[in-house]
C-alpha positions as CSV (number, residue, x, y, z in Angstrom):
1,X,-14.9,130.7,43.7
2,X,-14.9,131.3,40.0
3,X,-17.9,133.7,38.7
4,X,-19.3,132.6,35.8
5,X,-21.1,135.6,35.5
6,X,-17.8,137.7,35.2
7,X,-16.2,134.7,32.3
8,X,-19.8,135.5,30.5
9,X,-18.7,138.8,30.7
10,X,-15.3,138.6,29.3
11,X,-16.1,136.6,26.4
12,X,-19.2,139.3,25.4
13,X,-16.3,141.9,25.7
14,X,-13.9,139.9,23.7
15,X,-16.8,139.3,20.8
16,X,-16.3,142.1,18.4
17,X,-18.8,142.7,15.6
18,X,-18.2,140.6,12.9
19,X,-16.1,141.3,9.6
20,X,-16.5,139.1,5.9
21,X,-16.5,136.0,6.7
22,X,-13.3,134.4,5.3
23,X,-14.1,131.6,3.0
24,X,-13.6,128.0,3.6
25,X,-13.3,126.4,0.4
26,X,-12.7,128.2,-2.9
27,X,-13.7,127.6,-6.2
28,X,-11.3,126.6,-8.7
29,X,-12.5,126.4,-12.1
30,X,-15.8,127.7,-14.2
31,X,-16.9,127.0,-17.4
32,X,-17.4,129.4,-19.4
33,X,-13.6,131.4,-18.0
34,X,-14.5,134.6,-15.8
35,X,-15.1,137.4,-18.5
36,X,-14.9,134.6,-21.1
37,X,-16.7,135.9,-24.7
38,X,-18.1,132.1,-26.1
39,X,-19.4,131.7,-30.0
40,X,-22.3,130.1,-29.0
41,X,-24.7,129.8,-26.1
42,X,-23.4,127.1,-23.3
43,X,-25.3,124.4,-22.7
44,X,-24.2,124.0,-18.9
45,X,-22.3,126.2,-16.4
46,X,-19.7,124.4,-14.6
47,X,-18.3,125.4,-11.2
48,X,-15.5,123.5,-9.6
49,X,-14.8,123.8,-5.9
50,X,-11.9,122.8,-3.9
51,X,-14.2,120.6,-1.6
52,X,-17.3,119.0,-1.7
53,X,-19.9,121.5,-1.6
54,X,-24.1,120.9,-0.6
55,X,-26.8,123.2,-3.1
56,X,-29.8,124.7,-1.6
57,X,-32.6,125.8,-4.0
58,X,-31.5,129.0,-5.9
59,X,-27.7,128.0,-5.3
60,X,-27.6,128.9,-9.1
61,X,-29.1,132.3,-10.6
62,X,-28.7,133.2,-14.3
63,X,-29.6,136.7,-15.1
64,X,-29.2,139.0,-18.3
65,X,-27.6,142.6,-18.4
66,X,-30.9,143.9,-18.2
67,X,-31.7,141.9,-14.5
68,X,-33.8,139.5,-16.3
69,X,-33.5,136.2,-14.5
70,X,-32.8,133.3,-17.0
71,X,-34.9,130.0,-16.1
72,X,-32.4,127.6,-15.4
73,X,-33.7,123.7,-16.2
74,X,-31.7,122.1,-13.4
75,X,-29.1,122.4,-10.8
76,X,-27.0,119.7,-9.4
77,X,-23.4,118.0,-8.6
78,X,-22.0,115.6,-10.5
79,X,-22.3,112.0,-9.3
80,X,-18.9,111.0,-9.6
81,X,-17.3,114.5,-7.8
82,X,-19.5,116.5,-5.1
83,X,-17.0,119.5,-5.5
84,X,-18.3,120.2,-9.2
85,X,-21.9,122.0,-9.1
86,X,-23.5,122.1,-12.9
87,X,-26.1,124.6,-14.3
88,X,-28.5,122.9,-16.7
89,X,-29.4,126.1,-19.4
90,X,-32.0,124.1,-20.8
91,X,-32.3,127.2,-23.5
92,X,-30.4,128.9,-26.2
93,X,-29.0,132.4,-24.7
94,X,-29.3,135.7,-27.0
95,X,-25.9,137.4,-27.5
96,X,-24.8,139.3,-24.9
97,X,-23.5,140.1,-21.5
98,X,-25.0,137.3,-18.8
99,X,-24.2,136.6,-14.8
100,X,-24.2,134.0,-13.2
101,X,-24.7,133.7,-9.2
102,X,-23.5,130.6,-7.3
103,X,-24.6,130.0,-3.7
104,X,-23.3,126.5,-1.7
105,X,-22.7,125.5,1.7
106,X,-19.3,124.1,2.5
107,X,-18.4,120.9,4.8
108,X,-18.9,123.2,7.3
109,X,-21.8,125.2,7.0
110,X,-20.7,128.5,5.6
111,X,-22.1,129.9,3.2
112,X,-20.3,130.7,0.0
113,X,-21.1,132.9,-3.0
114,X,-19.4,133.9,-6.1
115,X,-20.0,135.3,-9.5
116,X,-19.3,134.6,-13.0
117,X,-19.5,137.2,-15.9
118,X,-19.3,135.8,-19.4
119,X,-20.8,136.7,-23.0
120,X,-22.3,135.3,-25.8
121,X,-21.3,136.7,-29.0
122,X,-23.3,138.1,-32.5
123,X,-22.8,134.5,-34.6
124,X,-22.4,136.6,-37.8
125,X,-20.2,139.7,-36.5
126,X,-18.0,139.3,-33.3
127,X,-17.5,134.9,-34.5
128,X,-16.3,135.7,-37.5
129,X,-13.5,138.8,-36.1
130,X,-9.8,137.5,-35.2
131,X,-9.2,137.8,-31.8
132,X,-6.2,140.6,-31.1
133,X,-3.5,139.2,-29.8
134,X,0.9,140.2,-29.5
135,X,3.0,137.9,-31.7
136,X,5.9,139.2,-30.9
137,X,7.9,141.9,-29.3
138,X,11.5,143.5,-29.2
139,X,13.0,142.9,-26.6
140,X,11.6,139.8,-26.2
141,X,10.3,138.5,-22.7
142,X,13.3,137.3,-20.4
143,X,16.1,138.4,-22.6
144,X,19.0,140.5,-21.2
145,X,19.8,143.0,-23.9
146,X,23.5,143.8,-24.2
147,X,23.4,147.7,-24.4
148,X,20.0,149.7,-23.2
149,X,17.8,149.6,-25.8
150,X,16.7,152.6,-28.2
151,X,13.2,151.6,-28.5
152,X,10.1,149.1,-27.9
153,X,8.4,147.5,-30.7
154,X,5.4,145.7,-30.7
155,X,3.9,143.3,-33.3
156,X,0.1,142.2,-33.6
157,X,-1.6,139.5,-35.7
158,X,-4.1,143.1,-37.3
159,X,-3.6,146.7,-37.3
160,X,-4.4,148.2,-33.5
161,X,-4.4,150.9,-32.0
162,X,-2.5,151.6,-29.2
163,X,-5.0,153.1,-26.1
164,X,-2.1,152.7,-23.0
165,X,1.7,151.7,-23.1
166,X,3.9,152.2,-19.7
167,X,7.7,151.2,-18.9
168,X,8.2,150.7,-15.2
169,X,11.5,150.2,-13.9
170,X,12.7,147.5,-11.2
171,X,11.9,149.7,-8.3
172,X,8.3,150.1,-10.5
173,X,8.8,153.9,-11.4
174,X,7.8,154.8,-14.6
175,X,10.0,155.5,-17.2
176,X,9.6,158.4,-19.3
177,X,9.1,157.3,-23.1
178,X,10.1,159.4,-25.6
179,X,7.0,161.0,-27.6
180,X,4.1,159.2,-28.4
181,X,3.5,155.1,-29.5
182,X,4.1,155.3,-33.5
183,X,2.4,153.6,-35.7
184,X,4.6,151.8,-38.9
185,X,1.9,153.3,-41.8
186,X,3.4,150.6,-43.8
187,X,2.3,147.7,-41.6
188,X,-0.5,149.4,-39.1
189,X,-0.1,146.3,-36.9
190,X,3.6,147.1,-35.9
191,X,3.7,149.8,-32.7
192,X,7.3,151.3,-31.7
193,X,7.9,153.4,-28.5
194,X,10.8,154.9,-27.9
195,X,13.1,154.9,-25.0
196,X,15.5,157.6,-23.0
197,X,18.6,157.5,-24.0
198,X,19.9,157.1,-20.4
199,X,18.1,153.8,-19.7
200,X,19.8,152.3,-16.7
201,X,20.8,149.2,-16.0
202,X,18.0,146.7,-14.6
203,X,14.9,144.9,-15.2
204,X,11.8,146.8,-17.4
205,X,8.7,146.0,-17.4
206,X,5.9,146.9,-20.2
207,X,2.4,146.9,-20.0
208,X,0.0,147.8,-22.9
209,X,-3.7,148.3,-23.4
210,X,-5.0,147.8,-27.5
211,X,-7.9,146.9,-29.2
212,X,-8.2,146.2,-33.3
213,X,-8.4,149.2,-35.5
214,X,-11.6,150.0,-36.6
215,X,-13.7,147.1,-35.2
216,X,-17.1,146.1,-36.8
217,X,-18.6,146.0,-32.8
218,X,-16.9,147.9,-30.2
219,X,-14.8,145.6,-28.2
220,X,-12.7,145.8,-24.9
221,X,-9.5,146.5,-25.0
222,X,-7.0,143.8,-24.4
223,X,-3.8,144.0,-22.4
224,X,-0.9,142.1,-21.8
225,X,2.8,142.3,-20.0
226,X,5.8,141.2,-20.2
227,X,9.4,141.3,-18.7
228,X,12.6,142.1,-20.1
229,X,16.7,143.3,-18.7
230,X,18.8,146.0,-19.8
231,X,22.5,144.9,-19.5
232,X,22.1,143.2,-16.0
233,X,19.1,141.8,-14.8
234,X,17.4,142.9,-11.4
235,X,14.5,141.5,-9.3
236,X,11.4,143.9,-9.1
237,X,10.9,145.2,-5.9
238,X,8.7,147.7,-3.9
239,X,9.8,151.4,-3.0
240,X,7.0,152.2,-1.2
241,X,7.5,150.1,1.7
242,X,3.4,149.0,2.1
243,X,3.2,146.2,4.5
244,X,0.8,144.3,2.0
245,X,0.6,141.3,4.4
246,X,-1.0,143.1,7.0
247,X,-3.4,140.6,8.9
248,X,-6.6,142.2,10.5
249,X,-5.8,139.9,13.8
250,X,-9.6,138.2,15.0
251,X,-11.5,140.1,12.1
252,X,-13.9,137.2,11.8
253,X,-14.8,137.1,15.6
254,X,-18.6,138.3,16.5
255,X,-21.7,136.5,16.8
256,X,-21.2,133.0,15.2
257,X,-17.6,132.5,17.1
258,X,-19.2,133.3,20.5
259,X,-22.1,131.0,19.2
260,X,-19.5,128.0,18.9
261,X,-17.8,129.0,21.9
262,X,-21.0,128.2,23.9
263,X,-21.4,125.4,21.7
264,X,-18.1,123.9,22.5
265,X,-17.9,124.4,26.1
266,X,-21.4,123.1,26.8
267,X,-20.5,119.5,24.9
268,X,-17.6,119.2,26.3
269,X,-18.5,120.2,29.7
270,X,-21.7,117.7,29.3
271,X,-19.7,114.7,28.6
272,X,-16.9,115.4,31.1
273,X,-19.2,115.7,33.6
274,X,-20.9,112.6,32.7
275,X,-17.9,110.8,32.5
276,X,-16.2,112.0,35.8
277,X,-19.6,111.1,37.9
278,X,-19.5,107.9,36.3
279,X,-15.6,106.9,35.8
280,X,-13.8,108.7,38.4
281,X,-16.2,109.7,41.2
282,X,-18.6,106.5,41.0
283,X,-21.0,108.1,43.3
284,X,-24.9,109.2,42.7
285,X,-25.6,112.4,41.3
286,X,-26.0,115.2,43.3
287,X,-28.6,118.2,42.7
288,X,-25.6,120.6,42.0
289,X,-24.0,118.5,39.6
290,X,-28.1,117.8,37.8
291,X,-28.7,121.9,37.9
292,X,-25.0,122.4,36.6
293,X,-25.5,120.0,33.6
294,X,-29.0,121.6,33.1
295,X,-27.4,124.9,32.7
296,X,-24.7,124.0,30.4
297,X,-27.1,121.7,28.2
298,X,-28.9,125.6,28.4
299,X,-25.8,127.4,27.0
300,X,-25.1,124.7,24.5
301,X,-28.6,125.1,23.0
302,X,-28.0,128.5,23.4
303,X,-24.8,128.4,21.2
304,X,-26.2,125.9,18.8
305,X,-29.5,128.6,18.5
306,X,-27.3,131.5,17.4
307,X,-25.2,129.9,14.7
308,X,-27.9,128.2,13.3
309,X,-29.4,132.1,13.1
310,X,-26.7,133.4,12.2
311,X,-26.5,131.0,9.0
312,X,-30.3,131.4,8.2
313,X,-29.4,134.9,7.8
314,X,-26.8,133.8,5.2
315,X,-29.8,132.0,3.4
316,X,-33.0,134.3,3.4
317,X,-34.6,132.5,0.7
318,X,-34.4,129.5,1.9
319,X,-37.9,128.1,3.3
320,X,-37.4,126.6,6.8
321,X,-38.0,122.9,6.2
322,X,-35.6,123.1,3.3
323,X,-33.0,124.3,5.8
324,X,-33.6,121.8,8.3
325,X,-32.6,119.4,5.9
326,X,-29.3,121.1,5.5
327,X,-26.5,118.5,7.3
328,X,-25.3,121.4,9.4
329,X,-28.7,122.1,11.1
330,X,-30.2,118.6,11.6
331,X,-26.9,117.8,13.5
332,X,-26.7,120.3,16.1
333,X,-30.6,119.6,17.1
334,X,-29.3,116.1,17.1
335,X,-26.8,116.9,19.5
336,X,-29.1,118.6,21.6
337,X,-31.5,115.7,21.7
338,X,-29.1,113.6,22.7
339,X,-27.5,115.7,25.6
340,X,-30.9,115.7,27.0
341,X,-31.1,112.1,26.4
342,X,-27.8,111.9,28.4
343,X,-28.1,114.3,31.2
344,X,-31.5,112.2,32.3
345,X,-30.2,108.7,32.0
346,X,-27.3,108.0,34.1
347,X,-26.0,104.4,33.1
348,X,-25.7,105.3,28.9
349,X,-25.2,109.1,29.6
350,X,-20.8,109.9,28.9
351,X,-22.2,107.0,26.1
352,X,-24.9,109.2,24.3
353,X,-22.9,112.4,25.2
354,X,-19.9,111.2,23.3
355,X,-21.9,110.6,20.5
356,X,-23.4,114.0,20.9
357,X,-19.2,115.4,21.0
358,X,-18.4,113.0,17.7
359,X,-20.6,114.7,15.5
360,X,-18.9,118.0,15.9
361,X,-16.1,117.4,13.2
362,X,-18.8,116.4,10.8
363,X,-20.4,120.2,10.7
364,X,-17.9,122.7,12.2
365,X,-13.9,123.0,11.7
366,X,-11.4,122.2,9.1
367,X,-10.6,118.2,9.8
368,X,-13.9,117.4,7.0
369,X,-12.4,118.9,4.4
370,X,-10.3,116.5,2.0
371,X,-7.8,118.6,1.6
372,X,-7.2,118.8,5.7
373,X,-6.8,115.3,5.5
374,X,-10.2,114.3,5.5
375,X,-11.5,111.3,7.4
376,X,-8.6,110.7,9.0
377,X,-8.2,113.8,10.3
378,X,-12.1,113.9,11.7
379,X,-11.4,110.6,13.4
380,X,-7.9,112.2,15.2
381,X,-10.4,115.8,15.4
382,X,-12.9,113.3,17.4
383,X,-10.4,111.9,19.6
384,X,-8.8,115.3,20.3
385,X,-12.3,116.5,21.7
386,X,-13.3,113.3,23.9
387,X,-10.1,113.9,25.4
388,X,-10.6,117.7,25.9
389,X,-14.0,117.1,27.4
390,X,-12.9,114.2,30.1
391,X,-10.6,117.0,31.0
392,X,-12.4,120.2,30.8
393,X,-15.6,118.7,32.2
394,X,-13.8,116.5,35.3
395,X,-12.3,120.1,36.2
396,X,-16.5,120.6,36.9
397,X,-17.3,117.7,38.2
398,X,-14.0,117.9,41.1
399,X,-15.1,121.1,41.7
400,X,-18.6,120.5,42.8
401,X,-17.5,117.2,44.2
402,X,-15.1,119.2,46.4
403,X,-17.0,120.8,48.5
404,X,-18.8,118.4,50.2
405,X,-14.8,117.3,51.6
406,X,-13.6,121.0,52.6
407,X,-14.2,119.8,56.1
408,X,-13.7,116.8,56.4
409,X,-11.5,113.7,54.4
410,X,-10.3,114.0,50.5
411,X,-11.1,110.6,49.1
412,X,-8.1,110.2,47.8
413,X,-8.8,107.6,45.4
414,X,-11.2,109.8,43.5
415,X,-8.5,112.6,43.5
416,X,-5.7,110.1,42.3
417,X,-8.2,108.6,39.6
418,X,-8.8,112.3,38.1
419,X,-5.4,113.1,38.1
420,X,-4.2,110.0,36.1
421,X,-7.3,110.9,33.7
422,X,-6.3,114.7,33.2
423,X,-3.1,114.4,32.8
424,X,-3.7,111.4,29.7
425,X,-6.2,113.3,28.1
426,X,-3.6,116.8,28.1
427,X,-0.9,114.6,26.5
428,X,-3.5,113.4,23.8
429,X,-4.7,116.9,23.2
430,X,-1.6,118.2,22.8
431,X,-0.2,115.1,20.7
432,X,-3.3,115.4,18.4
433,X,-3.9,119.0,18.4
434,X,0.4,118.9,16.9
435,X,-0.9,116.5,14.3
436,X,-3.6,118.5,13.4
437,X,-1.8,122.0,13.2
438,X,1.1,119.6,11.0
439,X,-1.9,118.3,8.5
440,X,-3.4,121.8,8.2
441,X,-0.5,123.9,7.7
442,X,2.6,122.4,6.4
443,X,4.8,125.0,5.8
444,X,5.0,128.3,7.5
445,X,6.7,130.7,9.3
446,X,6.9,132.4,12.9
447,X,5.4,135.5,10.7
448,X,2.7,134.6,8.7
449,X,1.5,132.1,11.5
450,X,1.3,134.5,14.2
451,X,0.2,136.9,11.6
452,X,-3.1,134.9,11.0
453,X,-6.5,134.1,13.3
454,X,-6.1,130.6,12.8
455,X,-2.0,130.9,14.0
456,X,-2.7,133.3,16.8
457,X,-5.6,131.1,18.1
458,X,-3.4,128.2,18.4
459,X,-0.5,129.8,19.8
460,X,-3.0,131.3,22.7
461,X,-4.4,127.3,23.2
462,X,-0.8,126.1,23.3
463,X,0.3,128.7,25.6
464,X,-2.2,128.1,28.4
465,X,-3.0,124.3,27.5
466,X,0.6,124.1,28.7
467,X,0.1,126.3,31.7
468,X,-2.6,123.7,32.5
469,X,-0.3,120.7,32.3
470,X,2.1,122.5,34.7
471,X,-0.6,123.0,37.2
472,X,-2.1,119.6,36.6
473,X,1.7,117.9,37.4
474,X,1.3,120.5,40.6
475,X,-1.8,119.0,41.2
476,X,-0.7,115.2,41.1
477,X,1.9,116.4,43.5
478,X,-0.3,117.7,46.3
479,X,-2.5,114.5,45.9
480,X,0.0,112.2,46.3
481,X,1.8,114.2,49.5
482,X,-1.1,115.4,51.3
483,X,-4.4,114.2,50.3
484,X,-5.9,114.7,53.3
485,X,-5.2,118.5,53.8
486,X,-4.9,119.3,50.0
487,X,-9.1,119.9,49.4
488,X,-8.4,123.7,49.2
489,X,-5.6,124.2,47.5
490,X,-6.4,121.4,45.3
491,X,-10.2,123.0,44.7
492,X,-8.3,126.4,43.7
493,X,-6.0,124.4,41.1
494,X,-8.9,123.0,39.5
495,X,-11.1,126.5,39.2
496,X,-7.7,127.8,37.5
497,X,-7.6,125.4,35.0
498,X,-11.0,126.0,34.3
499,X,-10.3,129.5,33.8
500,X,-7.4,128.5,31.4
501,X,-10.0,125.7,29.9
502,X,-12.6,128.5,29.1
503,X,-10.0,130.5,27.5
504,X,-8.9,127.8,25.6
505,X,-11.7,127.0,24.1
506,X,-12.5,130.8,23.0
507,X,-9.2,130.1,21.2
508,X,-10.8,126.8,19.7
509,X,-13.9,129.0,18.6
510,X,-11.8,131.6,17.0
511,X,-10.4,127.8,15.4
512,X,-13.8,127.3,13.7
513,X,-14.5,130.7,11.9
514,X,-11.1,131.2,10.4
515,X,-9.1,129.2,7.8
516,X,-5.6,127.4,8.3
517,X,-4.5,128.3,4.5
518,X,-4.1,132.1,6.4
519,X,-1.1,130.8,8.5
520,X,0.5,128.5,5.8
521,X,3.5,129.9,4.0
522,X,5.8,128.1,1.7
523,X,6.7,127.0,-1.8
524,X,5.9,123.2,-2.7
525,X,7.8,120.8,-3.7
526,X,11.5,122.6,-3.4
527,X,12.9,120.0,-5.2
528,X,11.5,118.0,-8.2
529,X,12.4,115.6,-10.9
530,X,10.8,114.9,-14.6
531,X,12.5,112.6,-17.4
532,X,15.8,112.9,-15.6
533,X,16.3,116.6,-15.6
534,X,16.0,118.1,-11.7
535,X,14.4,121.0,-10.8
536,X,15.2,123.2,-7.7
537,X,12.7,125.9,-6.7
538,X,13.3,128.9,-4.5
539,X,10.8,131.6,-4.2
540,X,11.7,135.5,-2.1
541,X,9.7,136.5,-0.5
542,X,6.7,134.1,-0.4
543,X,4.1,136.6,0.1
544,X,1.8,138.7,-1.7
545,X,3.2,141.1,-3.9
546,X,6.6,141.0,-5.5
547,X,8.3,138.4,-5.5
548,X,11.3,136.2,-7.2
549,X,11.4,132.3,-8.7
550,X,14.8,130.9,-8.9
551,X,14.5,128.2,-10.6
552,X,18.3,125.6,-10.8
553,X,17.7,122.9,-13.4
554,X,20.5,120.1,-13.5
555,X,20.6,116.8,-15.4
556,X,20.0,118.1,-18.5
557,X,21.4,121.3,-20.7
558,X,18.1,124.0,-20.3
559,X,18.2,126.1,-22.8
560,X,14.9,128.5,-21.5
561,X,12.5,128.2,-19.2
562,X,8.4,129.5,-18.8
563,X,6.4,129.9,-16.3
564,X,2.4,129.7,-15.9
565,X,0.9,131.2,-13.3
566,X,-2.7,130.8,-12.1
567,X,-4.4,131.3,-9.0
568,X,-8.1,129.9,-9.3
569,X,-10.5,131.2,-10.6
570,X,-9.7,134.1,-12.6
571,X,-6.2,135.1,-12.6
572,X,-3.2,133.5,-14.9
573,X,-0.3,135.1,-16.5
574,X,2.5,133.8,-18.2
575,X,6.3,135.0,-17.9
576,X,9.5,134.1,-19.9
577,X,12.2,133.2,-17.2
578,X,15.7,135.4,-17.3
579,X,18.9,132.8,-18.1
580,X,21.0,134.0,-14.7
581,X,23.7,131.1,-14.5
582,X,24.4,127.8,-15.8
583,X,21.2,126.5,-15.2
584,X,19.6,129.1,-13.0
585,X,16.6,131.0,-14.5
586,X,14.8,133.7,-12.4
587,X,11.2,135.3,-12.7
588,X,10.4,138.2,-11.5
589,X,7.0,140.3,-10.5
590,X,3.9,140.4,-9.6
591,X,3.8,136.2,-9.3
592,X,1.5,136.1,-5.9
593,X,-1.7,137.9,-6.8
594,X,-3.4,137.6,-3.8
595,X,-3.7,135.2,-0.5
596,X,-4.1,131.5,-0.8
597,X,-2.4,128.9,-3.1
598,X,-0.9,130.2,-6.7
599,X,-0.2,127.4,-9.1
600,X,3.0,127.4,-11.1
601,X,3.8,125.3,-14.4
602,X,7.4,125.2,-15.2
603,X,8.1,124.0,-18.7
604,X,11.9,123.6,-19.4
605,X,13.0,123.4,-23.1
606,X,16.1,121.2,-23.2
607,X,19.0,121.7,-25.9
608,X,17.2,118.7,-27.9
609,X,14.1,120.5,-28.0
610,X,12.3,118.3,-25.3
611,X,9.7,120.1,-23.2
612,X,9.9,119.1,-19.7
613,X,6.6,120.4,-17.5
614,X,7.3,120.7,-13.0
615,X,4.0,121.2,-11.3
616,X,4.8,124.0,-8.3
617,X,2.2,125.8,-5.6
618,X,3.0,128.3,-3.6
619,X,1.1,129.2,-0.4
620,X,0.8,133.4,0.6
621,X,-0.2,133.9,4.2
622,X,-3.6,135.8,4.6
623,X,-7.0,135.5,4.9
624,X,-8.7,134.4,1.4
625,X,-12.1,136.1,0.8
626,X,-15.2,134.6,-0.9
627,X,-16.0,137.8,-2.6
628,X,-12.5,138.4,-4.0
C-alpha cells in the first residue's frame, strides 16, 4: 500500500527555498530610453511589455533623486494593446535625475517589477550643448587593413578629452598601446593612439570612454566600440574558458511550486475520481472514496492558500479587496467552490469539476500568453489536463474500488472500461504535451534544453509518463488474460503509476514557475528574402557571450553589410560586418548580451546603393530575470 504520508514527505524534501523568481514576460520598450537625458519634461511614461499585463494601484511610482515621490495623474493600459502600461505626469518635472518604478501582474500571476532612470535637462544649459558623439575613426569598423596598423585615430564632432581607450585582441587580451592618447592641438577633437609595432595578425577591438572638453555642466562620459582586422580577420573568442551558460538546475523551486503541486494534483485527482465513479465504475459512492475526495479537495485548498500567500507577499501594499479582484485570486476560490460543489453532488460532479480543471490555463502556466500560442494553446493546455486527470484520478478511484474484490471476483468490465480510458487519455497527454513543448520552444538543443528547469522538468514527465504507458499496456494484458486472479497484481500496477503520476506532476509544478524561453536555443529565420536579394544567417555559438554572425547574401552584388543589435529594454549596439567572401560578411563579439531573445537588423547596401533591411532574433538558453 502506497503511504501518502512518505510522498508528502518526498516532495517537502525535494522543495528547496526559493531563488528570484524568473520572469514571465518582459518588457520591451519605455519611453523615455533607460538612462535617456530628454529637453523637456514627458508628458507620459510609456512601458511596453511582451504580453498583456493587469495594474494594481501603485503599479507606477515616480520619484525624484532626492526620494520625493512625484504625484502621478493616472495610470492605465492602452485600449487598443493591454501590453502597453501609460503613466499620466499630469505636471511639468524640474530638471534633473527622476525613477520610475513599474509593478504588473503577468497572465499568470507573477509579479513583475522594473525600473527606469531618465533625466530632464537645464532648458537654457545642457539643450543648447551638442551631444558628443565619434564621426569617424581609422581603421574604420569591419575593415581588414592590409599591413598592421601604426596607430588609432579618432575623430569627434567637438574637442574631448579622452578619460579610457583599450585595444583587446581576438582572444580579448589587451594590447599594450604605445604612450598615452594624443591630442592633435591643431584640431582638439582629433585623438591618435598608437600601436606596437608587432601587432599580430587578427581581429582588434577598441573601446573608449570621452566626454566634451570643458563642459558648461558636468556630464557623463560617453563610450562607444567598434571592430576592426589586421591583415586576416579572426572571430573573438574566450581564453578563459568560463562556462557562462551555467543553469542553476530547479533554482525557482520552494514554496509557490509545492503550492501548485498540491494544487495540481488535488484538481486533477477530484475530477478523475468523479469521473471514474461515474463513467467507469457506475456504482454508488463509497465512504472511502467521499473521505478521499474530502482530503484532496483539503490539499487543493491547501495548495491554492499558499500561492495566493505567497503572491500577497509579492504585493504588500495592496489592500485585500483590491487583491481579490485580481483574476489570479478570484479564480482559484472559484475552483474551490466549485470542487465543493462537485464532490457533494454526484450526477453534475466530473461536470463542475471539469470546469473547476478548465480554469487552470487561464491563471497558471505558459499556454495564456500570446506569444505561446495563445488561445489555442490554452484550449490544447485544457484538453491535456482533462485527460491527465481521467488518468491520474481513475488510478484512485481503481484503487479504492479494488479492495472490496481482493477476495473475491474482478468485475472485469470495470477493469476493461479503465483500461481503454487510461490508455486514451496517455496518448492525448503525450500527443498534446509534444504540441505544447513544439509551440513553446521551437528551436533548441539537447544542451540548453536539459540545461533549463523548464527542459529538465519535461524530460523527467516524459521519462516516467512513458514508464506509465508501459505499465498501463502490462496492465491491459493481465485484464484481458486473467481478470479473475489479476486484483493484486493489478492493484500494485495501479499504486505504481500513482507513484509515477505524483512525480509527474512535481515535474508539471516545476512547469509552472519556470519559463520555456530558458530551454529555447536557435537563430530565426536561417534563411530570408527582401527585394530579390537572399539572405542566409548562421550564428556560433548561439549562447551568451561571444559569438559569430555569418551572414551569405546572394541575388544581388552586397557591397557592405551592418548589423543592429538590441535586446529589450536597454541594450543596443551597432557593428560594421567584415567582407569574408563573395558575399559572406561576418560579425563578431559580444552579440548575445544576456538570456532571452536579441533582435538583429541586417541592412545590406547593394552595388546600386539600395539599402535592403532582414529582420533576425536569436534565442540564448537561460533563465531571464526581472530585475536584470
Amino acid at each position: 500500500m502506497v503511504d501518502i504520508r512518505k510522498v508528502i514527505l518526498l516532495v517537502l524534501l525535494l522543495a528547496v527555498p526559493a531563488a528570484a523568481v524568473s520572469a514571465h514576460s518582459s518588457l520591451e520598450e519605455t519611453i523615455p530610453a533607460a538612462n535617456e537625458t530628454v529637453s523637456e519634461s514627458p508628458e507620459v511614461l510609456e512601458f511596453h511589455f511582451r504580453d498583456p499585463v493587469t495594474l494594481h494601484p501603485g503599479s507606477v511610482v515616480l520619484t525624484s533623486s532626492g526620494g520625493e515621490e512625484i504625484r502621478l495623474a493616472g495610470t492605465s493600459l492602452d485600449e487598443r494593446d493591454p501590453s502597453k502600461v501609460i503613466a499620466q505626469i499630469g505636471q511639468p518635472l524640474a530638471p534633473g535625475s527622476y525613477t520610475a518604478t513599474v509593478s504588473v501582474v503577468t497572465p499568470d500571476g507573477y509579479v513583475m517589477e522594473e525600473k527606469l532612470s531618465f533625466r530632464v535637462a537645464e532648458q537654457e544649459t545642457e539643450s543648447a550643448g551638442q551631444p558628443l558623439e565619434l564621426i569617424s575613426h581609422s581603421p574604420a569598423a569591419g575593415t581588414i587593413t592590409d599591413a598592421a596598423p601604426e596607430e588609432i585615430e579618432l575623430r569627434f564632432n567637438q574637442p574631448v578629452t579622452l578619460t579610457a581607450v583599450g585595444v583587446f585582441d581576438d582572444r580579448e587580451q589587451p594590447v599594450a598601446i604605445t604612450g598615452d592618447a594624443v591630442t592633435d592641438p591643431a584640431d582638439p577633437a582629433r585623438v591618435v593612439i598608437g600601436l606596437p609595432d608587432d601587432l599580430e595578425k587578427g581581429t582588434y577591438q577598441v573601446i573608449w570612454h570621452a566626454r566634451p572638453t570643458d563642459p558648461e555642466t558636468p556630464v557623463p562620459d560617453t563610450m562607444g566600440s567598434f571592430y576592426f582586422a589586421s591583415e586576416v580577420y579572426t572571430a573573438i573568442q574566450s581564453e578563459d574558458g568560463i562556462d557562462e551558460t551555467a543553469f542553476d538546475l530547479f533554482g525557482n523551486a520552494g514554496i509557490k511550486q509545492a503550492g501548485y503541486w498540491l494544487w495540481f494534483t488535488g484538481l486533477l485527482a477530484i475530477f478523475g475520481l468523479l469521473f471514474f465513479r461515474t463513467s467507469i465504475s457506475r456504482s454508488p459512492v463509497s465512504e472511502k472514496r467521499g473521505a478521499a475526495a474530502i482530503i484532496l479537495f483539503i490539499l487543493t485548498a491547501a495548495g491554492i492558500f499558499t500561492v495566493l500567500a505567497v503572491q500577497k507577499s509579492e504585493l504588500p501594499d495592496l489592500s485585500l479587496p483590491a487583491f481579490g479582484g485580481l483574476k489570479f485570486v478570484w479564480v482559484p476560490l472559484l475552483q474551490l467552490i466549485l470542487l465543493a460543489v462537485a464532490i457533494s453532488w454526484r450526477r453534475a460532479g466530473p461536470v463542475l469539476a471539469a470546469a473547476a480543471l478548465l480554469l487552470v490555463p487561464l491563471v497558471s502556466g505558459h499556454a495564456i500568453y500570446p506569444k505561446y500560442g495563445g488561445a489555442i494553446s490554452a484550449a490544447v493546455s485544457a484538453l491535456h489536463l482533462l485527460s491527465a486527470g481521467i488518468w491520474f484520478g481513475g488510478l484512485l478511484g481503481l484503487i479504492l474500488f479494488l479492495k472490496k474484490f481482493r477476495k473475491g471476483e474482478v468485475p472485469e468490465g470495470v477493469l476493461l472500461r479503465f483500461s481503454k480510458c487510461a490508455l486514451i487519455s496517455i496518448g492525448t497527454v503525450i500527443l498534446t504535451g509534444l504540441y505544447m513543448a513544439g509551440t513553446f520552444v521551437p528551436s533548441f538543443s539537447i544542451e540548453s534544453f536539459l540545461g533549463s528547469d523548464w527542459g529538465l522538468a519535461v524530460a523527467i514527465k516524459i521519462g516516467f509518463t512513458f514508464l506509465v504507458l508501459i505499465v498501463g499496456f502490462i496492465q491491459r494484458k493481465a485484464i484481458r488474460r486473467y481478470a479473475e486472479r489479476a486484483a493484486g497484481q493489478i492493484g500494485n500496477r495501479a499504486k505504481a503509476e500513482t507513484v509515477y503520476g505524483i512525480i509527474i506532476l512535481l515535474a508539471a509544478s516545476l512547469l509552472v514557475v519556470s519559463t520555456p524561453k530558458a530551454a529555447e536555443q536557435g537563430l530565426y529565420p536561417e534563411t530570408t528574402e527582401q527585394e530579390g536579394l537572399v539572405l542566409q544567417a548562421e550564428m556560433e555559438p548561439v549562447e551568451v557571450g561571444l559569438n559569430e554572425l555569418v551572414l551569405s547574401f546572394s541575388g544581388r552584388y552586397v557591397e557592405k553589410a551592418a548589423v543592429n543589435v538590441t535586446m529589450p529594454p536597454h541594450f543596443e549596439n551597432e557593428f560594421q560586418a567584415f567582407r569574408t567572401g563573395d558575399g559572406e560578411f561576418r560579425v563578431t563579439g559580444d552579440l548575445l548580451h544576456g538570456a532571452g531573445t536579441t533582435y538583429f537588423t541586417v541592412t545590406a547596401v547593394t552595388e546600386d546603393g539600395r539599402e535592403t533591411v532582414f529582420g533576425l532574433e536569436a534565442a540564448a538558453p537561460g533563465d531571464v530575470y526581472s530585475e536584470e
